[in-house]
C-alpha positions as CSV (number, residue, x, y, z in Angstrom):
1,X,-7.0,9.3,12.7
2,X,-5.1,11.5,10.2
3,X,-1.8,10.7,9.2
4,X,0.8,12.3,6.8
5,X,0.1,9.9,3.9
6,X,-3.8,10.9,4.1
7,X,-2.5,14.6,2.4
8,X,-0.1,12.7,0.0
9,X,-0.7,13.5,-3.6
10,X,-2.0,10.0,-4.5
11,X,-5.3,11.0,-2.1
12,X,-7.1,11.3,0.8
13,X,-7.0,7.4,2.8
14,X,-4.7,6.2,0.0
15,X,-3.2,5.1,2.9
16,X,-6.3,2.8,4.0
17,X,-6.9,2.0,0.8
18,X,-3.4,0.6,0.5
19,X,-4.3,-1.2,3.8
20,X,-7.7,-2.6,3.0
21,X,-5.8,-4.1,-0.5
22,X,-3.5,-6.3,1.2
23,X,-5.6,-7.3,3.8
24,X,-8.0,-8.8,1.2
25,X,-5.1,-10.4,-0.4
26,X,-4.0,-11.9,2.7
27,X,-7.4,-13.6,3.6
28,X,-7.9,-14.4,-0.3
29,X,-4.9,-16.7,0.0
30,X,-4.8,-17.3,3.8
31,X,-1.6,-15.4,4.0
32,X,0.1,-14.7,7.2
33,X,0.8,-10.7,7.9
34,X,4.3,-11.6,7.9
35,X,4.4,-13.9,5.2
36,X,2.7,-11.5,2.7
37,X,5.5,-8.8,4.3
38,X,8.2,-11.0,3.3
39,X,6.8,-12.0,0.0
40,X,6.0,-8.9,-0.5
41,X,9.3,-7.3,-0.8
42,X,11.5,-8.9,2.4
43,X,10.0,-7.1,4.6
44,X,8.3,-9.6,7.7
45,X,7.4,-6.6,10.1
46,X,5.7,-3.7,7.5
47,X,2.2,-4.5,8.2
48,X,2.7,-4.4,11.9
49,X,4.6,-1.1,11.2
50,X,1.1,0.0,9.2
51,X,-1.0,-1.4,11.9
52,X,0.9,1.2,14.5
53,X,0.0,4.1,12.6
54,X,3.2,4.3,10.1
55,X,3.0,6.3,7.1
56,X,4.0,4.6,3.8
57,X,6.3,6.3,1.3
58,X,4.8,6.6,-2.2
59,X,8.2,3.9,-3.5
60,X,6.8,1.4,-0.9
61,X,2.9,1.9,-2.1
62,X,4.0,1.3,-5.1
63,X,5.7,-1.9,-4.7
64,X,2.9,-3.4,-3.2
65,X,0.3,-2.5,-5.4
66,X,2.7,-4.2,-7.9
67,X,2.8,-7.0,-6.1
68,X,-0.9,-7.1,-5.7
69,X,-0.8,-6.5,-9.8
70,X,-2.3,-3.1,-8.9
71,X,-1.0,-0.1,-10.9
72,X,0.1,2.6,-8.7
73,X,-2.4,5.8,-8.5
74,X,1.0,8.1,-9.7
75,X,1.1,6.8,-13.0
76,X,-2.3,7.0,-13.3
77,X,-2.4,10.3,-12.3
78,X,0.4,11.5,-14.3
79,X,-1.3,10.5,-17.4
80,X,-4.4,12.1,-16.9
81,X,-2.9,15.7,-16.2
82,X,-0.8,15.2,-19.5
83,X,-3.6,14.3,-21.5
């Protein structure tokens, strides 16, 4: 299924990718879903939220991939259309 954040500028299935990150994270260190959520940034219920189809905003990618000491695809990006 296609969702909003599968057009976003970071990429098609950044959204899944995002997803497939914190999942490994979570059975790396035998996290709950709601205890990486509220590690994560305070937030207990945003990987049920994901799991129901809800879109992340490019802010909220981004502070999990920091989380997961991941650099966001933006940045990334940003620096190889200015070079």
């Amino acid at each position: 299924m296609k969702t909003a954040s599968d057009n976003h500028p970071n990429g098609p299935g950044s959204r899944q990718v995002l997803i497939d990150a914190i999942e490994a994270r979570i059975a790396r260190e035998k996290l709950t879903c709601t205890g990486f959520g509220r590690d994560a940034f305070d937030d207990a219920s945003f990987l049920g939220r994901l799991d129901r189809g809800a879109d992340v905003r490019p802010e909220t990618a981004g502070k999990v991939l920091a989380f997961l000491g991941e650099e966001s695809r933006g940045p990334r990006f940003l620096r190889e259309i200015e070079a």
